[in-house]
N, C-alpha and C positions, 0 to 999 in steps of 0.2 A: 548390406542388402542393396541391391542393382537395379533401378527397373524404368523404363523412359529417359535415361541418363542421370537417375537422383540415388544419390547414395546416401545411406543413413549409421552414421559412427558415433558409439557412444565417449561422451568427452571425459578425455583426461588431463591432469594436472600442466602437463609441456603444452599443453594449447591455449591454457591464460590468456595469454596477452592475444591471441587469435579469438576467444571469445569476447573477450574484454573492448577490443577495437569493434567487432561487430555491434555488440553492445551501443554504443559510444555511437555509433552511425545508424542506428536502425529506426524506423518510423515508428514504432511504441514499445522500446525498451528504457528501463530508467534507472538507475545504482543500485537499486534493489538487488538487478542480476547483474551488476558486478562480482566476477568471482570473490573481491576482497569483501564484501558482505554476503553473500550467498554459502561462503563456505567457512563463516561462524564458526556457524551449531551445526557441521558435518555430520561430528559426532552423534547428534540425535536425529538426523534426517539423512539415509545412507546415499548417496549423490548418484542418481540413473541419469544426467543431463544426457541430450543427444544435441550432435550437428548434422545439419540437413544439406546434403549438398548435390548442386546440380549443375552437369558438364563439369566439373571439379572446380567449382564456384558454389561458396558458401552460401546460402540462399535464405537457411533460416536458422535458428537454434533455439531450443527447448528446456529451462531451467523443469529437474526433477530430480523425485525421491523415489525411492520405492520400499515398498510395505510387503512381504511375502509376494505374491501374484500379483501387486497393483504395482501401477504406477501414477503418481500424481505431479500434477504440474499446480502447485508446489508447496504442499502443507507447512511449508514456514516462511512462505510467503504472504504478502499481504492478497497478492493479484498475480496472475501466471499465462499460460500458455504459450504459442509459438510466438515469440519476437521474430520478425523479419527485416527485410531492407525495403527501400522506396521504390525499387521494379516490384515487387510482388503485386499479381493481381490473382483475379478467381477463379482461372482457368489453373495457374500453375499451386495454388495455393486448397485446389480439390486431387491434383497429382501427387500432390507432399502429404494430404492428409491419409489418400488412401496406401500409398507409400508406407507412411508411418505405422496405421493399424497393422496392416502385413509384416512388416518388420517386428512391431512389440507383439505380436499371436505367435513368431517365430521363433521368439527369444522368451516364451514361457512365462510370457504375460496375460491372463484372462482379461481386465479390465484396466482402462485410462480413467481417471479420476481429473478433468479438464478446466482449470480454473480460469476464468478469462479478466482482462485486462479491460478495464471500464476506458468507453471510449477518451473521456475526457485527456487519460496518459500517451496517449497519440499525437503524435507530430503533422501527421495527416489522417484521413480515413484508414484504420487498418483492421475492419470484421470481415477479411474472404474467411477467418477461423469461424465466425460464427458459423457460416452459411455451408462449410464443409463438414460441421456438425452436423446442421441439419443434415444433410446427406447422408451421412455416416448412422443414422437415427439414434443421434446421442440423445439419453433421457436425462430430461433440469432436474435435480436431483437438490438443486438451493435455491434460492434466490434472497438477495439480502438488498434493503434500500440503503444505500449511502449519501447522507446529507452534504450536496456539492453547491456553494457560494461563489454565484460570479461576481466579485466586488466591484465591476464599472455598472451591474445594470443590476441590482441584487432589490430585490421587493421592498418597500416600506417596513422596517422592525417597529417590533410587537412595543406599546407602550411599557407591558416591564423592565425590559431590555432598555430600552431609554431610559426607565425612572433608575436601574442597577447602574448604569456608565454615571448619570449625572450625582448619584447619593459617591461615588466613588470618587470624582472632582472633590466633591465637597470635603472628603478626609482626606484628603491629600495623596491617593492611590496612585505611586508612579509605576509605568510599566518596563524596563529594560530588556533587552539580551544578556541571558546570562556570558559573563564574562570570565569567572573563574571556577575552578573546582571546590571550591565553598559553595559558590551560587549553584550548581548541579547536587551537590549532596545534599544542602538546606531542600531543594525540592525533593529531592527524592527521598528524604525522609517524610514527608508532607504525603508521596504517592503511595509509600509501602504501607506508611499508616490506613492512609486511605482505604485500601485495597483490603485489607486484613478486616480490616472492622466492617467494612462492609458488604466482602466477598467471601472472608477467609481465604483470600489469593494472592500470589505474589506475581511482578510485573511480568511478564513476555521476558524483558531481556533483565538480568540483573546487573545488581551497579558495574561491577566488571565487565559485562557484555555493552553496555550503551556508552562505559567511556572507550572502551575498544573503538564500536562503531563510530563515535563521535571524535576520534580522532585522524581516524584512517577515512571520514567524509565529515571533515569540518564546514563545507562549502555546504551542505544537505542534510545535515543533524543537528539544527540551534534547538537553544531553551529559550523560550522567552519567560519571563518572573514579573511577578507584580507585589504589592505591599505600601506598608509605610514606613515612615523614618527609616529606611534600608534595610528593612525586613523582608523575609522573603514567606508572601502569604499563601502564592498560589503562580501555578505554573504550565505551561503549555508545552512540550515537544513538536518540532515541526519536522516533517521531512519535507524539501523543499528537493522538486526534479522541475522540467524545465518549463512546464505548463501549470503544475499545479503543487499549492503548498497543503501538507496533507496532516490535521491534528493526530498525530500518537499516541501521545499520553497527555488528561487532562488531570487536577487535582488543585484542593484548595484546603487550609486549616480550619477550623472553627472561627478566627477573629478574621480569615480574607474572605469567610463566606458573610459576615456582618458587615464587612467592607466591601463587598460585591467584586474584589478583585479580579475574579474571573471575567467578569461582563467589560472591565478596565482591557483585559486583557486583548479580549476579541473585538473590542472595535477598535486597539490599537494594531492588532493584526490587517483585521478588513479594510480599516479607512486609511491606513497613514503605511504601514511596512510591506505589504502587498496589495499594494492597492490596485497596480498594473499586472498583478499576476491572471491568469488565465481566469483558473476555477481556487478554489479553497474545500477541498475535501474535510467534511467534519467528522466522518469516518460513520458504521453505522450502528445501527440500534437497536439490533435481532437476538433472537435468540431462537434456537430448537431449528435450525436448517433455516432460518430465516421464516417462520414458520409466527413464529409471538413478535410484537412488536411494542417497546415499552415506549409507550406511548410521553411518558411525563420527558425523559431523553429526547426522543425526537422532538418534540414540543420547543425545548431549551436549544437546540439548532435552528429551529425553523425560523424560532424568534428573532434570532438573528438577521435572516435572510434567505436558508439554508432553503434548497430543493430536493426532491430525487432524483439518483441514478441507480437503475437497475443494477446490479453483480450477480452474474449467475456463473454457476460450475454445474458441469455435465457431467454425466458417465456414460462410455462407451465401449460397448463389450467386441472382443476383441480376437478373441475365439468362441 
């Protein structure tokens, strides 16, 4: 599609490393949309990404799937929308939007399903996508709170959260990074139980899938483990991008919730292993479109220090 000199191509596999490098240079993209994790679980999310280009300069790109007539930026994503570079402003980034609708109405798309990227994963200011929304009179269709911790200025913690880290000294709760593939499967049997018994669910990514991930982004997929005598009580998944360290999966057995291991665990994240990190995403606490909010969850964040950030996803119709 052609129009103001921006052209819009849907991406394929030979432009990897032309994605990839954008990626890698853009003002709020993070290894999420790296092709080598984005294109997992292909299989279960059919891959519509587009490249945005203007004067035949690549200008933005769009991790997506599509669902019959949608298309969503990017239901197996954590957080989505347009990634850009550090010339984008508001003027050219309302020319891309409305570019893009007329493009996806053309190609027999009804509706964008628009998930935005919380400010916090920005390298600078990067919402011109909010404000082309509006424009566009995309309707909030979510909104969910995510508990974000900035460990140099982070609020006074709750005295149980204090009384949990100090009963945890007292047993001798050490916390490490997990080091070997014993240490990842001792927790991840701690997560599936978890999960089972008290969701009837199983993880997001299975053990195959997260040692996948965690090999092909060793620098950005750690476990950290807690326990005693080298036991492995209770454990933490971090993704770590360049601002913020984001909890993924949290879990604990019956003897590391008697030992508070997990309280061990997160003031050894906040205070001592990223302590210089930007923000600390504790991830969020919704349920029903972001609609219910379990309150006892967010509570056990906040204790810590934890605040909100808005995440919302739009929809915008398209013919």
């Amino acid at each position: 599609m052609t129009g103001v000199g921006l052209d819009i191509v849907a991406y394929t596999a030979d432009q990897k490393c032309v994605w990839n490098q954008f990626i890698a240079n853009s003002k709020n993209g993070t290894f999420l949309f790296d092709r080598d994790y984005m294109d997992y679980h292909a299989d279960r999310f059919p891959d519509a990404s587009l490249m945005l280009y203007q004067d035949s300069a690549l200008v933005a790109v769009m991790p997506a799937n599509r669902r019959d007539k949608i298309i969503y930026s990017h239901q197996g994503l954590t957080y989505g929308g347009l990634v850009s570079g550090f010339d984008m402003g508001a003027e050219r980034m309302l020319l891309l939007f409305e570019a893009l609708v007329t493009f996806l109405g053309k190609n027999g798309f009804d509706e964008l399903i628009y998930k935005t990227i919380p400010h916090i994963y920005h390298q600078v200011p990067a919402e011109e996508d909010r404000y082309a929304l509006f424009r566009a009179d995309a309707k909030l269709i979510r909104r969910e709170v995510i508990s974000v911790l900035c460990p140099r200025n982070r609020p006074k913690m709750q005295q149980r959260r204090i009384r949990g880290i100090k009963k945890a000294r007292e047993v001798g709760v050490l916390v490490q990074e997990a080091a070997t593939d014993a240490d990842w499967n001792a927790y991840w049997d701690i997560l599936e139980s978890n999960l089972i018994e008290r969701f009837g669910a199983k993880p997001v990514h299975d053990r195959k899938e997260i040692f996948l991930l965690r090999d092909r982004f060793p620098d950005n997929i750690r476990l950290f483990v807690s326990g005693t005598e080298g036991s492995v009580q209770a454990g933490v998944v971090v993704y770590e991008s360049a601002n913020v360290a984001r909890t993924q999966y949290i879990a604990v057995n019956p003897e590391g919730r008697r030992n508070h291991a997990l309280d061990a665990i997160f003031e050894f994240l906040i205070a001592t292993h990223f302590a210089d990190k930007g923000f600390i995403d504790m991830g969020t606490s919704n349920e029903d479109e972001g609609r219910m909010l379990n309150y006892g969850l967010v509570a056990q964040k906040e204790g810590f220090g934890a605040r909100s950030v808005a995440h919302d996803c739009y929809s915008v119709r398209v013919r």
